[in-house]
C-alpha positions in Angstrom: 0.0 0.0 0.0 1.4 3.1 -0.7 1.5 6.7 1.2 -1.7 7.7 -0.9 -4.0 4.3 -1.4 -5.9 3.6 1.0 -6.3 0.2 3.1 -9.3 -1.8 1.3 -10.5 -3.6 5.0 -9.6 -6.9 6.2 -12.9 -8.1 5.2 -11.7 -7.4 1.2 -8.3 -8.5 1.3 -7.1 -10.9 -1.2 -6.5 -13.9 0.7 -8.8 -13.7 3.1 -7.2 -11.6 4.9 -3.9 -13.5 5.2 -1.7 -10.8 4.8 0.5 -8.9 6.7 -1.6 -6.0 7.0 -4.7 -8.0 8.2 -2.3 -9.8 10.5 -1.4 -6.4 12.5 -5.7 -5.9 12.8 -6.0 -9.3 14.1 -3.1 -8.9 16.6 -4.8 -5.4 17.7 -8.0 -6.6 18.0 -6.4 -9.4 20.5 -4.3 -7.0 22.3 -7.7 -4.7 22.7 -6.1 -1.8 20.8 -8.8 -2.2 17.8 -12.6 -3.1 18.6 -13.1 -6.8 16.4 -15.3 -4.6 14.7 -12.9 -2.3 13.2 -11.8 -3.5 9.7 -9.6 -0.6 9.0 -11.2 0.4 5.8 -10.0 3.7 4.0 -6.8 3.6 6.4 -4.1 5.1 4.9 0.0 3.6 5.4 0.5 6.1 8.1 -2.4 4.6 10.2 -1.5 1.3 9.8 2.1 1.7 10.6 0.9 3.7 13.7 -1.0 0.8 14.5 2.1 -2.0 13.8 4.3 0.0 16.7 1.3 -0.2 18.5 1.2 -4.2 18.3 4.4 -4.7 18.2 5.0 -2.6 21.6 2.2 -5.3 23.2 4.2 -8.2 21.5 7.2 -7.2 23.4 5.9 -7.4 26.6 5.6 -11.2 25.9 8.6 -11.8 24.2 6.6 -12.2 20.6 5.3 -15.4 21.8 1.9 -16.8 22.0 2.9 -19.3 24.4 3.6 -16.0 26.6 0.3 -14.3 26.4 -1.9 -14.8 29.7 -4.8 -17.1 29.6 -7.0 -14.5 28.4 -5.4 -13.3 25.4 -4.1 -16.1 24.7 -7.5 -17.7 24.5 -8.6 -14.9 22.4 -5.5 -15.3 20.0 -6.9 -18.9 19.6 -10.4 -17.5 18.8 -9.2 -14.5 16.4 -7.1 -16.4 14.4 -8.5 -19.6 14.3 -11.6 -18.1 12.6 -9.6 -16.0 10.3 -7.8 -19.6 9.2 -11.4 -20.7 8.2 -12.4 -17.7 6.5 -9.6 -17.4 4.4 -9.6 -21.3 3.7 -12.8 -20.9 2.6 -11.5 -18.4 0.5 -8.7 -20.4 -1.4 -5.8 -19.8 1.3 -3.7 -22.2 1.7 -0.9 -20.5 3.3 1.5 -22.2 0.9 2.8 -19.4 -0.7 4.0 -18.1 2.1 6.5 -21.4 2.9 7.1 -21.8 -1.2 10.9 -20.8 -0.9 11.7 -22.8 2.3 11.0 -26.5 0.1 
């Protein structure tokens, strides 16, 4: 995305989602920083890189490590991005793409 597009919404992302960009929502939206309605629509870079130092300031406190977060966001980790899995499965995702140049 550059300095002058806009963010489409997680909701309208190619992959269902399963992009970095959408990644940084989901994180915020476990992290509380972002309601799990806010899709991030019409955002442009500067917001969402706001929003990544945001995340990644939570991740930090837990060493970027699920197996750190407390039961409760951890829990909600599970719940956020076990859904979006679905979704974008349903969508065509496979997540291969992103392993192709590690076989």
């Amino acid at each position: 995305m550059s300095k002058t597009q806009t963010y489409v919404g997680i909701e309208n992302e190619i992959n269902g989602g399963m992009t970095a960009i959408g990644k940084i929502i989901r994180d915020a939206w476990v992290f509380g920083l972002l309601s799990e309605s806010e899709t991030c629509m019409g955002w442009n870079a500067a917001m969402v890189e706001v929003l990544l130092d945001k995340v990644n300031r939570e991740w930090d406190k837990y060493g970027c490590l699920v197996s750190n977060l407390p039961a409760e966001l951890f829990e909600r980790h599970r719940r956020i991005h076990d859904i979006a899995f679905i979704k974008a499965q349903a969508a065509g995702w496979s997540g291969a793409f992103e392993v192709e140049d590690e076989i």
